[in-house]
C-alpha positions in Angstrom: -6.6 24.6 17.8 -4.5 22.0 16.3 -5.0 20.0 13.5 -6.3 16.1 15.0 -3.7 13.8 14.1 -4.7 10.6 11.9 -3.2 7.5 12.9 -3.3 5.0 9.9 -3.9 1.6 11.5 -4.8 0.0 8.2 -4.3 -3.3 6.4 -4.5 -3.9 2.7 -6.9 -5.6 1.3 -8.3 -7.5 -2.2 -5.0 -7.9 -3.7 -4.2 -8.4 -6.6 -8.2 -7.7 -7.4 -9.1 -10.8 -9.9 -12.2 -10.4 -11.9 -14.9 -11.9 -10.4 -13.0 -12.5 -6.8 -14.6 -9.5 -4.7 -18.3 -9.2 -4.9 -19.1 -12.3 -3.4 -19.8 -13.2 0.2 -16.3 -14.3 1.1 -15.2 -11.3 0.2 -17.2 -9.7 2.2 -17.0 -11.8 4.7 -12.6 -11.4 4.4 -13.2 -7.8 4.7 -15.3 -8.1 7.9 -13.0 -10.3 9.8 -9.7 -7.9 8.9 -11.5 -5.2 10.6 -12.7 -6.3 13.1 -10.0 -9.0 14.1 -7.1 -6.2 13.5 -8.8 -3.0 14.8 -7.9 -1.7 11.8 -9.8 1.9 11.2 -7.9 2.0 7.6 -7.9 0.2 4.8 -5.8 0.3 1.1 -8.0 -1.2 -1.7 -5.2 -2.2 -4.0 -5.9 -3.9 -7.4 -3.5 -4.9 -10.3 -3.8 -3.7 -14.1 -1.6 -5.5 -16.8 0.7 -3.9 -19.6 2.3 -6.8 -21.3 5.9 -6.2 -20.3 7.9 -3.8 -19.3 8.6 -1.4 -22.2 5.0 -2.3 -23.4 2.9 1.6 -23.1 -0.7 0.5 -22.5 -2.0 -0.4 -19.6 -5.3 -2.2 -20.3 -6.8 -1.7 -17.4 -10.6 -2.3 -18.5 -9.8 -6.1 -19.7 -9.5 -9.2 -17.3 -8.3 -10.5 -14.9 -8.8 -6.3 -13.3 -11.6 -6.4 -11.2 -14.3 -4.2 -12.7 -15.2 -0.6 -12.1 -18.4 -2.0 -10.0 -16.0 -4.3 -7.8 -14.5 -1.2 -7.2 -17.0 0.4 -5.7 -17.9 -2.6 -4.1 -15.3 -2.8 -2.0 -15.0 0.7 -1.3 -18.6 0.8 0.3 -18.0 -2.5 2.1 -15.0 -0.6 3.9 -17.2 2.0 4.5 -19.7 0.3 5.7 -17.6 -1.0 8.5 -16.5 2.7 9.6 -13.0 2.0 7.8 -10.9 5.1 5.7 -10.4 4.2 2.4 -7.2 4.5 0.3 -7.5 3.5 -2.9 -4.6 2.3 -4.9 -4.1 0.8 -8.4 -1.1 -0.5 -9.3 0.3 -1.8 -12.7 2.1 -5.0 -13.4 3.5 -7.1 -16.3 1.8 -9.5 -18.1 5.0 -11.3 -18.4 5.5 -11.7 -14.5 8.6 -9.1 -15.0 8.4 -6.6 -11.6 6.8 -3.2 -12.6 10.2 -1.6 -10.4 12.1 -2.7 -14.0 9.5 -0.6 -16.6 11.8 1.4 -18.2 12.7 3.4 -21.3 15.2 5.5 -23.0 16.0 8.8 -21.0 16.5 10.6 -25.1 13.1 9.5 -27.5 14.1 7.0 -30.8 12.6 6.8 -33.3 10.4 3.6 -33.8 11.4 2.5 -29.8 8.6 3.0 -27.2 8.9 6.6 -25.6 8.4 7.5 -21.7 5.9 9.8 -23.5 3.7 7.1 -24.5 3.7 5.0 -21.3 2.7 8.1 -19.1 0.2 9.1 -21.4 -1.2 5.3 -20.7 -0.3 5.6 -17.0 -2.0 8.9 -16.4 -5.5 7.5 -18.2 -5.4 4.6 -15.8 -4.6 6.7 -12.6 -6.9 9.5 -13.5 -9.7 6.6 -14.1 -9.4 5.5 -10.7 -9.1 9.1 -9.2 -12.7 9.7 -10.3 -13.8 7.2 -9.1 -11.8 7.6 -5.5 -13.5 11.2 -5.1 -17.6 9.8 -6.4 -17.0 7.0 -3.5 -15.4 9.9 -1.1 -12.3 7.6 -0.6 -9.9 9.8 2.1 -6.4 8.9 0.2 -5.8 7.6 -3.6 -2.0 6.4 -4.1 -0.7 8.0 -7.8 1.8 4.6 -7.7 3.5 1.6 -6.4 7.4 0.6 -6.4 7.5 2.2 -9.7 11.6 2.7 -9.1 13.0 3.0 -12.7 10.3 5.8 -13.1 11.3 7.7 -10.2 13.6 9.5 -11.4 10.9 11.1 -14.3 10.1 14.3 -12.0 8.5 16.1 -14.5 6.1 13.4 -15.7 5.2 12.6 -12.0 4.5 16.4 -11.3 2.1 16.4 -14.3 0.3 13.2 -13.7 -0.5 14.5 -9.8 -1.8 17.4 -11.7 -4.5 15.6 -13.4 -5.1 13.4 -10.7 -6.0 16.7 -8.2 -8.4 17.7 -11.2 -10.3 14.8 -10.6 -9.9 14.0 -7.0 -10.0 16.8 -3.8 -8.6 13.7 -1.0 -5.3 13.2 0.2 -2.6 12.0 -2.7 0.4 9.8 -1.8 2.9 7.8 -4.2 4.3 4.3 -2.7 7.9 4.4 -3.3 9.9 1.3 -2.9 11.8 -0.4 -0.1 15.6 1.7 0.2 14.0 4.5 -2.1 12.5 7.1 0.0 15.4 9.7 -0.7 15.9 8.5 -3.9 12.6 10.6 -5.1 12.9 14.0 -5.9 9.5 14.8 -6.6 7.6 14.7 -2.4 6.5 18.0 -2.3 4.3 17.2 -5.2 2.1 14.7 -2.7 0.4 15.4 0.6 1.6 12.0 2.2 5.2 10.3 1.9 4.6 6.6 1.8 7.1 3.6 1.2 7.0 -0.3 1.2 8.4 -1.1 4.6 10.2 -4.5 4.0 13.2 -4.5 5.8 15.3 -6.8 7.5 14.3 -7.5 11.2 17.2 -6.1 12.6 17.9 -3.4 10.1 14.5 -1.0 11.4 16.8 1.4 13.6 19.1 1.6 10.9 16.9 2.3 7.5 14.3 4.8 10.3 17.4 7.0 10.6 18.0 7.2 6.8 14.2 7.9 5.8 13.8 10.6 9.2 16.1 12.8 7.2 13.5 12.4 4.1 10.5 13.5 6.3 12.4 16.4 8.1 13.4 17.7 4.6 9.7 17.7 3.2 7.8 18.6 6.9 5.1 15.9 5.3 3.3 13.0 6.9 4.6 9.7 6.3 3.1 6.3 6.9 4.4 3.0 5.3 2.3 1.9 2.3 3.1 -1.3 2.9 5.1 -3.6 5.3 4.9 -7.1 6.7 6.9 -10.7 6.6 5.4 -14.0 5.6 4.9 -16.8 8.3 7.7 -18.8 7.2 11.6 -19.1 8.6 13.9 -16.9 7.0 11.8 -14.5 5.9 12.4 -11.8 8.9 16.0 -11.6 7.1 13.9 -11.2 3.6 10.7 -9.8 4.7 10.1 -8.7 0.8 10.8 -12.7 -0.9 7.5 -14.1 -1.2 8.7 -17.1 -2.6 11.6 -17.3 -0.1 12.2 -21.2 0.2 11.2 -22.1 4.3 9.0 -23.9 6.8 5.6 -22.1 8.1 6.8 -20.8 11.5 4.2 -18.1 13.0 7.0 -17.5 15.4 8.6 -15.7 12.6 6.3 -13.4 11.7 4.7 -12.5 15.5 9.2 -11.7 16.3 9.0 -9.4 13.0 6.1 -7.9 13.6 6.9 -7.0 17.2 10.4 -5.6 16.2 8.7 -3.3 13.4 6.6 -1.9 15.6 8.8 -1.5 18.3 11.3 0.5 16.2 8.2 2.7 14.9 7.0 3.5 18.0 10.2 5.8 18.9 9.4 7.4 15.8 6.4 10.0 16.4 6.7 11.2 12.6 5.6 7.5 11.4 2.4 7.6 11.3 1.0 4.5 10.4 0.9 1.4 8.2 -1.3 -0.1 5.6 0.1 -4.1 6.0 0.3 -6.0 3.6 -1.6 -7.7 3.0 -5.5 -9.5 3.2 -7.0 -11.6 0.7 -10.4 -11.7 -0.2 -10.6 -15.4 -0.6 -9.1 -16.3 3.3 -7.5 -19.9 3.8 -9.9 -21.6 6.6 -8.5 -20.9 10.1 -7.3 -24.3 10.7 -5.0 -23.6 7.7 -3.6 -20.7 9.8 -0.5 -22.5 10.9 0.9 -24.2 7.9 -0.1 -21.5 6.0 3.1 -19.5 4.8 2.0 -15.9 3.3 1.7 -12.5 4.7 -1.7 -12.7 5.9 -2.0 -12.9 9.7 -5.5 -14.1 9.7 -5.4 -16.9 12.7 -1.8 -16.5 13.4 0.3 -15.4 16.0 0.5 -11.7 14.5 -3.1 -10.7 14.8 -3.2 -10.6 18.0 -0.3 -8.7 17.7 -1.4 -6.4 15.1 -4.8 -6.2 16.7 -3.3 -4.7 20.2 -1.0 -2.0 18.8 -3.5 -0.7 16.3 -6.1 -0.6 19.7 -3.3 1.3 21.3 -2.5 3.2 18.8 -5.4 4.9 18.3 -6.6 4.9 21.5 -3.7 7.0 21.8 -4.4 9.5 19.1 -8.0 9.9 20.0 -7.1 10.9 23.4 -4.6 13.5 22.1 -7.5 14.8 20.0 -9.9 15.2 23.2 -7.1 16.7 25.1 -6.6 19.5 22.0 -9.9 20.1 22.0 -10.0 21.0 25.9 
């Protein structure tokens, strides 16, 4: 008998995870409403730690604003309790507001400069951290990393840090790799699932689904995007990654985006799903919805949309599973 496919019809929620932001009842009730008004049977728990800048090597991931270790398992049980898969994902930023894609360090260690050494020794304490917790809360996927470009290219690093991670967690292990970047790691057979940040120009799908098909035919692993959306605002199907892209709300925008993403995903049977980015756990009221010029779909246009393919889609799967199991 075959394996039954999972289709990944998730959204992300809680981001960036500010202290004292998720056990509360809007939370809860933020978390409710994106499952049940996206028929979303996933969900990516993603929460930000801080380093101070970008050659800084601890990541303080115990101190404020990170949610805590018991919003953490908050959130995970609330998914749970709504029937939703959980993947868990930190991320670290930079105090500074400086993009953790540029955290970076000399290739050759210098004396008295901060070593790659030193940040993954930080980096793997952090991960591991939240990989315990993943497996006590029996989360299904935990994601080693986010967009961390400049450290891409440190193979040997990212081999040993999934090492420790699959000491503490027995789940499914994925590593978000950046928009453009999916052949640029070297390092995929070290994960069970291939994931990137699906932000690309509305009529660039066809195109950029051709380059990463190579990536997934070389490895033979499951690949879903991490991330991927648009904000409701014009202009932004040309920049679907510019959150602070200058423009007028315009729903229109986002529902034409949305509809092309899937479109072009649906001829591809080796994309598996998404985890969209993304759901707050403080929502803007619903009369908001139209001038409100984010990602979030909550009231707009794209729900509906979002709602009916995720419904489709694994409508689909389940009915490949029955027909397997016959």
């Amino acid at each position: 008998m075959q394996q039954a496919k999972t289709y990944y019809g998730g959204m992300t929620w809680g981001w960036t995870g500010v202290r004292g932001t998720w056990m509360t009842g809007q939370a809860e009730q933020s978390m409710e409403l994106m499952a049940s008004k996206l028929a979303a049977n996933w969900t990516a728990i993603a929460f930000g730690a801080l380093q101070d800048h970008p050659q800084s090597t601890e990541i303080k991931y115990w101190e404020e604003p990170t949610v805590t270790d018991e919003e953490v398992r908050w959130a995970i049980r609330k998914a749970k309790s709504l029937g939703l898969n959980v993947c868990l994902k930190p991320v670290v930023n930079c105090r500074n507001g400086t993009w953790r894609a540029h955290i970076n360090f000399f290739d050759i260690d210098v004396p008295c400069e901060p070593k790659w050494s030193e940040w993954f020794a930080s980096y793997t304490n952090f991960i591991v951290h939240y990989a315990k917790i993943a497996e006590e809360t029996g989360c299904e996927m935990f994601c080693v990393g986010c967009e961390m470009v400049q450290t891409d290219r440190r193979a040997a690093e990212w081999r040993a840090l999934v090492a420790e991670v699959r000491k503490a967690y027995s789940g499914v292990v994925t590593y978000n790799c950046d928009k453009y970047q999916e052949d640029q790691v070297g390092w995929w057979d070290a994960v069970d699932v291939i994931s990137g940040s699906g932000y690309y120009p509305i009529d660039q799908w066809e195109e950029q689904l051709d380059r990463i098909e190579r990536v997934v035919k070389k490895h033979g692993k499951p690949f879903l995007f991490m991330e991927a959306g648009c904000p409701s605002r014009e202009g932004s199907e040309r920049l679907p990654n510019d959150w602070g892209l200058p423009g007028e709300a315009s729903e229109d925008v986002q529902a034409r985006y949305y509809e092309a993403m899937f479109g072009s995903c649906d001829k591809r049977e080796w994309v598996e799903g998404f985890m969209l980015w993304d759901w707050p756990a403080k929502l803007y009221a619903p009369e908001e919805a139209a001038a409100n010029r984010d990602y979030c779909m909550f009231g707009k246009q794209a729900e509906a949309i979002v709602r009916n393919y995720y419904a489709a889609k694994t409508a689909g799967a389940a009915a490949v599973d029955t027909e397997q199991e016959s």
